[in-house]
Each structure stands twice: as C-alpha cells, then as structure tokens.
DRENDO-1510 file (C-alpha; in Angstrom, 1 decimal, always signed):
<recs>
REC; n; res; u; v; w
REC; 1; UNK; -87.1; -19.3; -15.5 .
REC; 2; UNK; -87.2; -15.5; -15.0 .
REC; 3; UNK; -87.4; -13.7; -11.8 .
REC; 4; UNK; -91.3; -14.3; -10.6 .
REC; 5; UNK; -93.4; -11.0; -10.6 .
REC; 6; UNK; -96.4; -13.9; -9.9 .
REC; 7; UNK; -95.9; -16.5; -7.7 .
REC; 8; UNK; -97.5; -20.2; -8.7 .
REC; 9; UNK; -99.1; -19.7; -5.2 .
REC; 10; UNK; -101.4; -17.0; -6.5 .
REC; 11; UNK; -101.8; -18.2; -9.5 .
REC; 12; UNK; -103.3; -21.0; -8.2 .
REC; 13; UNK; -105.4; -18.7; -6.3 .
REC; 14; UNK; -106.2; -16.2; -9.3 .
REC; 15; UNK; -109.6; -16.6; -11.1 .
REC; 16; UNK; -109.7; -17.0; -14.8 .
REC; 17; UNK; -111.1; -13.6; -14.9 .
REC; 18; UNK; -108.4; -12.1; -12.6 .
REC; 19; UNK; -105.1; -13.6; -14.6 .
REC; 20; UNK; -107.3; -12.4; -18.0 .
REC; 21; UNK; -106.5; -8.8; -16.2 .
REC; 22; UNK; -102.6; -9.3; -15.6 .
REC; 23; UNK; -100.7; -6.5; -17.5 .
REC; 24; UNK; -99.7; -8.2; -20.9 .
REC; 25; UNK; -96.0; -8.5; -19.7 .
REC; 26; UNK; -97.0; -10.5; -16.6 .
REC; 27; UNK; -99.9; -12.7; -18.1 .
REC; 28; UNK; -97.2; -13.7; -20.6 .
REC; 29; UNK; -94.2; -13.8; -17.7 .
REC; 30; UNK; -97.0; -16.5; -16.4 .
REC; 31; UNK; -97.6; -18.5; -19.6 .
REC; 32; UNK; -93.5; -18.8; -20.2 .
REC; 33; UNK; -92.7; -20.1; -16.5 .
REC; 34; UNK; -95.4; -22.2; -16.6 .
REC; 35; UNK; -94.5; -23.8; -20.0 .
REC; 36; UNK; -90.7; -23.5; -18.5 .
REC; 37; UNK; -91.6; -26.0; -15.3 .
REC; 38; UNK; -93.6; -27.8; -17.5 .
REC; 39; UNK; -90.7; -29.2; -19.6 .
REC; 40; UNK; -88.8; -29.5; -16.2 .
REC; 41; UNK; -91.2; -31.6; -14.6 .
REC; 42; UNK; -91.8; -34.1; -17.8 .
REC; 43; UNK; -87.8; -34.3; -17.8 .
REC; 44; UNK; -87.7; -35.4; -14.0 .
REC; 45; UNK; -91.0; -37.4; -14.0 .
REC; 46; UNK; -89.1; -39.4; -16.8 .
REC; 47; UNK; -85.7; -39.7; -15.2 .
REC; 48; UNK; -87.3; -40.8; -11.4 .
REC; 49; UNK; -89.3; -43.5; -13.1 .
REC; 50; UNK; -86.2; -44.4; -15.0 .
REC; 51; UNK; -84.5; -44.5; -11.5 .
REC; 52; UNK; -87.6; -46.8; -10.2 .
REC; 53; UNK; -87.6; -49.2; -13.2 .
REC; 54; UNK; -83.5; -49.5; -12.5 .
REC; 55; UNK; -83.8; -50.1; -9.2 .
REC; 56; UNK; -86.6; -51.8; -8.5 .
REC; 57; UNK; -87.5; -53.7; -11.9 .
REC; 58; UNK; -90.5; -52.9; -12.9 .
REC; 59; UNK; -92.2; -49.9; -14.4 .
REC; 60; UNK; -93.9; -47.6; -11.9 .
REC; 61; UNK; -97.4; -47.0; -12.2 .
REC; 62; UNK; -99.7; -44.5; -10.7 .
REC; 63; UNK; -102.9; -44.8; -9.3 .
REC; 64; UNK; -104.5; -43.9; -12.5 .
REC; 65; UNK; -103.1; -46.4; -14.2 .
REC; 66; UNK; -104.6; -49.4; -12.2 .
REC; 67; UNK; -107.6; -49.6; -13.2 .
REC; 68; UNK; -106.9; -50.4; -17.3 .
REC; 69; UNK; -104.7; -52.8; -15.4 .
REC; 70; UNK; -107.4; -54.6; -13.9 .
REC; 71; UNK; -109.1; -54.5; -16.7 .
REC; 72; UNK; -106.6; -56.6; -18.6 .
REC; 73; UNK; -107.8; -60.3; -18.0 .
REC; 74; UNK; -105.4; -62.4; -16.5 .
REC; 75; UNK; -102.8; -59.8; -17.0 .
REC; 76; UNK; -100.1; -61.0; -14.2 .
REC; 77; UNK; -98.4; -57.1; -14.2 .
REC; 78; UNK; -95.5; -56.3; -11.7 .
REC; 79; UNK; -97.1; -53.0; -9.9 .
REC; 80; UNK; -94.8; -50.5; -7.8 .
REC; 81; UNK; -97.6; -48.3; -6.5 .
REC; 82; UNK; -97.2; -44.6; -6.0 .
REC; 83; UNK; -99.3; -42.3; -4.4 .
REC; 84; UNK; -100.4; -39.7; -7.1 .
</recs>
C-alpha cells in the first residue's frame, strides 16, 4: 500500500456522498488500498485457519456458519467457535 492521504478511520466515517467528492486521485488512492488490504486479509484469514485446522484438528468455523450446521440433521460436526 501507498502512503495514506485517507485514513480507513474516515473512510469509515465518510458518507457515500462525501467519498463521491474525493479529488479523483484520492477516491482512486481509496479504491486501490482498499482492494490492497483486501487480498491481505483473504491471504491471512486463510493461513490462521490453516494454523487452527493444524493445531487443533478441525476446521474453524464462525458464528455465521452455525446455523447451516444445525440445520444438517444428525450432522455430528467438530466446531472450534470463534467470535466473529
């Protein structure tokens, strides 16, 4: 990632209307770092539940994920629950 002009802390904050309004350089400055920490999070998310599934045995699930669990009759599924 590039040196931040916007910070995700006000983008957060920034109304739809308000990020429309960024100088071109900076709205797209936003769009790349965004797509940027995207990709880094979907590599880490994948590597920490690789790390879980080593070291504890079982896939981890999140919270979203339990109820098409439930829903499975019978299903006998191995659940590490994380907050999320």
């Amino acid at each position: 990632m590039t040196d931040l002009t916007v910070f995700p802390a006000d983008i957060a904050e920034m109304s739809v209307g308000q990020l429309a309004n960024l100088p071109t350089q900076q709205l797209h400055e936003v769009d790349t770092n965004l797509d940027q920490a995207i990709a880094w999070l979907k590599s880490a998310r994948t590597k920490v539940d690789a790390a879980l599934e080593q070291r504890f045995a079982v896939r981890p699930y999140r919270g979203s994920d339990v109820p098409d669990l439930l829903q499975q009759e019978g299903a006998q599924v191995p659940l590490l629950l994380l907050e999320g």
